[in-house]
C-alpha positions as CSV (number, residue, x, y, z in Angstrom):
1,X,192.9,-6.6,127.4
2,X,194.1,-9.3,130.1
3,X,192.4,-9.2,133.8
4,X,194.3,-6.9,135.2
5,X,193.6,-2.9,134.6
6,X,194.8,-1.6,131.9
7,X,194.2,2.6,131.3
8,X,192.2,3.3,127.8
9,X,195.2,4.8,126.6
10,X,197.1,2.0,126.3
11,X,194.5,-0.5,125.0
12,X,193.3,2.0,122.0
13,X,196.9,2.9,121.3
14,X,197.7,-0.9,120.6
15,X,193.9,-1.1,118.8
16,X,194.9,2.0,117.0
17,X,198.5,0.3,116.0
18,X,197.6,-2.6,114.4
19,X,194.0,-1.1,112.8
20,X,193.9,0.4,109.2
21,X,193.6,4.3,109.6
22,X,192.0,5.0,106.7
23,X,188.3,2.9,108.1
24,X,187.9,5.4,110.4
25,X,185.8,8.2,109.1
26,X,187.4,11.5,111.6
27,X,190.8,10.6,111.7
28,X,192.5,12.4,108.6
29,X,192.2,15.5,109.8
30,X,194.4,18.5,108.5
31,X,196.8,20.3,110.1
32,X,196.6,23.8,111.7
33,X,198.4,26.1,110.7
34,X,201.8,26.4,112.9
35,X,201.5,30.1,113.3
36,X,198.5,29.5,115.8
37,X,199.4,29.8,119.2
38,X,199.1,26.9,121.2
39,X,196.9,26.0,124.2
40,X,197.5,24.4,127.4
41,X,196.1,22.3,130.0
42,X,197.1,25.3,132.7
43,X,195.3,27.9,130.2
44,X,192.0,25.8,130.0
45,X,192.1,25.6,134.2
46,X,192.8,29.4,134.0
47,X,189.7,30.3,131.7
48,X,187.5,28.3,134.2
49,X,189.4,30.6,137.0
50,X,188.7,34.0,138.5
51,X,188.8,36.9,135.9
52,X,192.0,37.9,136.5
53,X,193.7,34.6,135.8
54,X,191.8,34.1,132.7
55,X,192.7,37.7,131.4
56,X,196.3,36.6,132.0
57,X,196.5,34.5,128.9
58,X,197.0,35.1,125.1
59,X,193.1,36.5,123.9
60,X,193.1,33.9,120.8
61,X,193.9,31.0,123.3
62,X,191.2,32.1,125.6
63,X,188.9,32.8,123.1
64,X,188.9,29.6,121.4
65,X,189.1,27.6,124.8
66,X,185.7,29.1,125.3
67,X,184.3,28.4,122.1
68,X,184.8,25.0,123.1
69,X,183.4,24.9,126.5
70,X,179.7,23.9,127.0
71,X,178.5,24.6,130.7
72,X,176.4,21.9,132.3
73,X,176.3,24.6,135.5
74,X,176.3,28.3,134.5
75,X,180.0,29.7,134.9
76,X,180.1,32.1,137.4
77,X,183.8,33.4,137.9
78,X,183.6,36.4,139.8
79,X,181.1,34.7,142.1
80,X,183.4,34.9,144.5
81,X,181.7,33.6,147.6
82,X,179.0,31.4,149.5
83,X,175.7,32.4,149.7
84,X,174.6,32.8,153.2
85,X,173.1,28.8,153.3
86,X,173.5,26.0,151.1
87,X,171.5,22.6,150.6
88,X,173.3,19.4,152.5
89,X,173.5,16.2,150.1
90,X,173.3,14.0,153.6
91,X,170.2,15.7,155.4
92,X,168.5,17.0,151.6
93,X,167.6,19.9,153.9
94,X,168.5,23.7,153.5
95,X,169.6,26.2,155.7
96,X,170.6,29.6,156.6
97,X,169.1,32.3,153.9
98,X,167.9,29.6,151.4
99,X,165.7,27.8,153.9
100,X,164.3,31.5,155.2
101,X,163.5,33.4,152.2
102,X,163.9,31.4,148.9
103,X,162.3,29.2,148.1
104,X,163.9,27.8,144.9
105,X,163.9,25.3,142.4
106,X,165.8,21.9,141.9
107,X,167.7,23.2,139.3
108,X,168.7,26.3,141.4
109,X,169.5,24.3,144.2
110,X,171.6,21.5,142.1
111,X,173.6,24.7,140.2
112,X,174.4,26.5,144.5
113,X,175.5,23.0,145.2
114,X,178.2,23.2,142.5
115,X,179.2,26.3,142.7
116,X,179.4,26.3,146.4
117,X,179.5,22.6,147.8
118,X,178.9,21.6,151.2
119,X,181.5,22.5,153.8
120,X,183.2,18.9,153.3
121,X,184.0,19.7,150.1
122,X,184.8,23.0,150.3
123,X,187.9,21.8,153.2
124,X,188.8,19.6,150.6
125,X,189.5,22.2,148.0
126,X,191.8,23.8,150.9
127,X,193.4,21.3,151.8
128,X,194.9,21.0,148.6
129,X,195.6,24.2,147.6
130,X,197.4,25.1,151.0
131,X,199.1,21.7,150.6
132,X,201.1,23.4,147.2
133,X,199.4,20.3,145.4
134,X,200.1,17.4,147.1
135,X,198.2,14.7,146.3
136,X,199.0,13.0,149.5
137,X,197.1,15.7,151.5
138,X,193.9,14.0,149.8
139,X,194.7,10.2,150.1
140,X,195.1,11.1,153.8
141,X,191.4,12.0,154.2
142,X,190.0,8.2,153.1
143,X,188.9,5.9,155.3
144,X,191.1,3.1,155.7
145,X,188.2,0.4,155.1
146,X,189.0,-1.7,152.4
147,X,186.3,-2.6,150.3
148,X,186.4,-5.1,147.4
149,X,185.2,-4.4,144.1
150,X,182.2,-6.8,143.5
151,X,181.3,-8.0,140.3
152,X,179.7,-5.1,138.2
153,X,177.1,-5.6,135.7
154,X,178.6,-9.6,135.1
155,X,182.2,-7.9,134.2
156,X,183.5,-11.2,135.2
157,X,182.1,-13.4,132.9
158,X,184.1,-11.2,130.4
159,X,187.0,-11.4,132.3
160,X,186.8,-7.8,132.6
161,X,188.4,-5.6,135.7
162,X,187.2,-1.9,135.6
163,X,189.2,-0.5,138.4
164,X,192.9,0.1,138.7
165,X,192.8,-1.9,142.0
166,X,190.4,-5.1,143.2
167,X,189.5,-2.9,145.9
168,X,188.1,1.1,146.6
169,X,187.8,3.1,149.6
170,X,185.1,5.9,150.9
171,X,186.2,9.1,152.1
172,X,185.7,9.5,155.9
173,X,183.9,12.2,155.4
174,X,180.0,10.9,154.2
175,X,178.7,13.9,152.8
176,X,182.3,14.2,150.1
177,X,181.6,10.4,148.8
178,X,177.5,11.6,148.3
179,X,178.7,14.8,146.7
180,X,180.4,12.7,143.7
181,X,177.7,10.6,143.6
182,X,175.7,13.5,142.9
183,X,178.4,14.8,140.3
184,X,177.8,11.7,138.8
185,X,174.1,11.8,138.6
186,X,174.1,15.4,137.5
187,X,176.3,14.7,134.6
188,X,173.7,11.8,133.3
189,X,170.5,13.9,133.6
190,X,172.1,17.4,132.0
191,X,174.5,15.7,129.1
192,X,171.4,16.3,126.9
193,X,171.1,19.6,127.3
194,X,174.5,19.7,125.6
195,X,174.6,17.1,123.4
196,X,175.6,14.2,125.5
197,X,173.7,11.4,125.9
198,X,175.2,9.4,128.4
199,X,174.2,6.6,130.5
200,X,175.5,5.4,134.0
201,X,177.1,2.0,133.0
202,X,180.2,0.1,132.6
203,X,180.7,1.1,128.9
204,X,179.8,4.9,129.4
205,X,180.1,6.7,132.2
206,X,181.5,5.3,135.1
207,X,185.1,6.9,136.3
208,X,186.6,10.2,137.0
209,X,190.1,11.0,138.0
210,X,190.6,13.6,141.0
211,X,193.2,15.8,140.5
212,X,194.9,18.5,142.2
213,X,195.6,21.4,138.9
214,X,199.3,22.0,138.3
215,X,199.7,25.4,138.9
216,X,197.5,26.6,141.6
217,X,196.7,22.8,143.1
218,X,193.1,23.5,142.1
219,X,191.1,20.3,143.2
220,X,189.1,18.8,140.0
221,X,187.5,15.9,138.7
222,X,188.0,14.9,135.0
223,X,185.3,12.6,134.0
224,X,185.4,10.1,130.7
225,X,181.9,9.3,129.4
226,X,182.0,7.0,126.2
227,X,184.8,4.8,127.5
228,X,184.1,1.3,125.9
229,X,182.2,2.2,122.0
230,X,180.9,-1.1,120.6
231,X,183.1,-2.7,118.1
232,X,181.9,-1.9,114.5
233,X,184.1,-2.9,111.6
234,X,183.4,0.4,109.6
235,X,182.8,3.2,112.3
236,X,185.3,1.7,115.0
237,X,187.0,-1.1,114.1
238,X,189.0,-1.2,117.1
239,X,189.7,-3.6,119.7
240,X,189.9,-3.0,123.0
241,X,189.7,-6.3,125.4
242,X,187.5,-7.8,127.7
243,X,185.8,-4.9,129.0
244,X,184.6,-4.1,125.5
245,X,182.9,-7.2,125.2
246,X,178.5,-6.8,125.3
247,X,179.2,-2.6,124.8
248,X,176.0,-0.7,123.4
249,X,177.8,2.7,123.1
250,X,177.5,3.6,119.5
251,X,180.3,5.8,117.7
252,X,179.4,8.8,116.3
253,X,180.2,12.6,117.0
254,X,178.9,12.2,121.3
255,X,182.6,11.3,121.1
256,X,183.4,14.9,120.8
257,X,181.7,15.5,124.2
258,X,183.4,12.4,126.4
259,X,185.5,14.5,128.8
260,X,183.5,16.7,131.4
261,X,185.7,18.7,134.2
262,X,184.6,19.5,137.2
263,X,186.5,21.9,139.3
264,X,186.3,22.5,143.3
265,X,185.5,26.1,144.6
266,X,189.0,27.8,144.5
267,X,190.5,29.7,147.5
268,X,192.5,32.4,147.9
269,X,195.5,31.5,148.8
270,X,195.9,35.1,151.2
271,X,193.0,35.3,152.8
272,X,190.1,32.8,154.0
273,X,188.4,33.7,151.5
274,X,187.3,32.2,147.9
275,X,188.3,33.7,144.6
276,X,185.9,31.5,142.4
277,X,183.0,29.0,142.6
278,X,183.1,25.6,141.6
279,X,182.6,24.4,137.7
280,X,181.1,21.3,135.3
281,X,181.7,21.8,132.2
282,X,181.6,19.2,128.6
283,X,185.3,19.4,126.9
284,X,184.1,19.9,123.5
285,X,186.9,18.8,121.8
286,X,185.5,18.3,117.8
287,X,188.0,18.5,115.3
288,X,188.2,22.0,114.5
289,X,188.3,23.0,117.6
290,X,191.6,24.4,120.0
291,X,190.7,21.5,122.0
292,X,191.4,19.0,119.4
293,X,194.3,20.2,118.0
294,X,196.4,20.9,121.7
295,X,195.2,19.6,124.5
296,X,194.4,15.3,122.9
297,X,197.5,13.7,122.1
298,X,197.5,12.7,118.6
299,X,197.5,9.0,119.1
300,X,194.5,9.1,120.4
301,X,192.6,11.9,118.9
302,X,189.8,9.7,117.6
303,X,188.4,8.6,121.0
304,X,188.7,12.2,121.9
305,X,191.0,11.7,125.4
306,X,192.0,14.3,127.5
307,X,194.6,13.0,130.2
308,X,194.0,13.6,133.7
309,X,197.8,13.6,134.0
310,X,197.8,16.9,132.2
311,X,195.7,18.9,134.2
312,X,197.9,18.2,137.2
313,X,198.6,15.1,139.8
314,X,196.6,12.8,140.1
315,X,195.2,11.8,143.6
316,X,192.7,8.8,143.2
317,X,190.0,7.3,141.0
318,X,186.6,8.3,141.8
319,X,184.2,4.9,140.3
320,X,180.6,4.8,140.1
321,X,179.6,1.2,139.9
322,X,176.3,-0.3,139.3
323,X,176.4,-3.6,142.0
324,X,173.2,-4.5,141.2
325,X,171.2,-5.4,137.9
326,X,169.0,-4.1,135.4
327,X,166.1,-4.3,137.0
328,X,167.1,-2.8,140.4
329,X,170.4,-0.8,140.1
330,X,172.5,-0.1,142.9
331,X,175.2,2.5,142.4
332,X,178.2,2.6,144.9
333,X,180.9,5.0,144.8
334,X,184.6,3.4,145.2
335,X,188.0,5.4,145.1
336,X,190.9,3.3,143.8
């Protein structure tokens, strides 16, 4: 990898290129058989949809999809809207029915805040599902400030850039940037609960790409954990540049688990109304799974990548950067 940002994509597909395929102990694996109906990235955003668009699709394609899903936040489709009062990420203080009458428990209060975020976010959901998609309608909504991108866990001794741009911005609305923060955090502390160890850092976890979903303009974050594995000449012989350099991500089957999706409360597009509750969910995507074999191009089916660019367009980069050092981190959110 030079300085500049280059996508994982690129850097394992030139790895992958020049490597020999048969040291890598998941990558011969057989093919299904062609008579299996194939899944898309629009069916895997419909399962996680309101009943009626998931009994839309084929029943094998929907039932595998699910077999392949592993909820980090219980899925609740026809949940279909707010409770009367939700927690608020900037003030940590409840209102409405949840303050008055129940009194609940962090868990509860971190699974309401997914499935129906504070006001903030639920606008931004709107917005770009009224806008038919356009990505635009979201870059409108940051904050001008430019801030630079400051040297993250000594990425620059290594020559190593980590963001598409030099620079990020904040969303002028507060409470949306501390809402991914908190997507970020909840992700690190429930991954083990499905089998996904994952730590906030430079090598694992530190990048999502908001999207707005191609068909229905669906606002959604698609997360990569396990994004730079340590060089190992037998389990991953594979180099990948600068920002590689120093990783302590081991390789072994967490890989499966690397892309978590989180998807915005969706509205109806008739009334003001909501016709399902937000979503985090792990892409399991082992090998015998529908996962796997449709939705991971094949060149890079051993790092287990799902592209953001086929759930839909692509608005900004949402980073999570540790600024400060081991012994007193400090995580700041920039959008690139």
């Amino acid at each position: 990898m030079v300085n500049s940002y280059i996508p994982l994509r690129f850097t394992i597909f030139i790895s992958f290129s020049i490597a020999a395929s048969s040291s890598f102990k998941f990558h011969s694996v057989s093919h299904a058989p062609l008579s299996l109906p194939k899944a898309t990235a629009d069916d895997l955003i419909s399962v996680l949809g309101p009943s009626y668009a998931a009994s839309s699709l084929n029943p094998i394609v929907s039932r595998d999809i699910k077999s392949c899903l592993k909820f980090l936040v219980p899925f609740k489709p026809d949940k279909s809207k707010p409770e009367c009062g939700r927690c608020s990420l900037r003030t940590g203080l409840c209102s409405g029915k949840i303050e008055a009458v129940e009194k609940r428990s962090k868990v509860e209060d971190e699974n309401s805040l997914v499935w129906w975020p504070p006001e903030p976010i639920l606008e931004l959901a709107r917005l770009a599902v009224d806008s038919g998609g356009d990505p635009g309608s979201i870059q409108r909504t940051l904050d001008p400030k430019v801030i630079p991108v400051p040297n993250v866990e000594q990425s620059r001794k290594n020559k190593c850039q980590l963001t598409r741009t030099p620079y990020g911005r904040h969303f002028i609305a507060e409470e949306v940037n501390s809402y991914f923060e908190f997507l970020f955090q909840l992700i690190e502390s429930r991954g083990p609960s499905v089998g996904l160890d994952v730590s906030l850092s430079r090598y694992d976890l530190f990048h999502g790409h908001l999207f707005l979903a191609s068909d229905t303009g669906r606002l959604g974050i698609l997360f990569h954990a396990k994004e730079y594995p340590a060089y190992d000449k037998k389990v991953f012989p594979y180099n990948m540049g600068y920002c590689q350099r120093g990783s302590d991500v081991t390789y072994d089957d967490s890989m499966n688990l690397r892309n978590i999706l989180w998807l915005a409360p969706l509205p109806s597009n008739s009334s003001p109304g909501w016709v399902a509750p937000g979503v985090l969910v792990v892409l399991d995507a082992h090998p015998d799974g529908i996962i796997y074999r449709d939705l991971i191009p094949k060149y890079v089916q051993f790092v287990r990548t799902i592209y953001e660019d086929d759930l839909g367009t692509t608005a900004v980069d949402v980073n999570y950067l540790n600024v400060g050092t081991t012994q007193e981190p400090d995580y700041q959110l920039f959008m690139c």
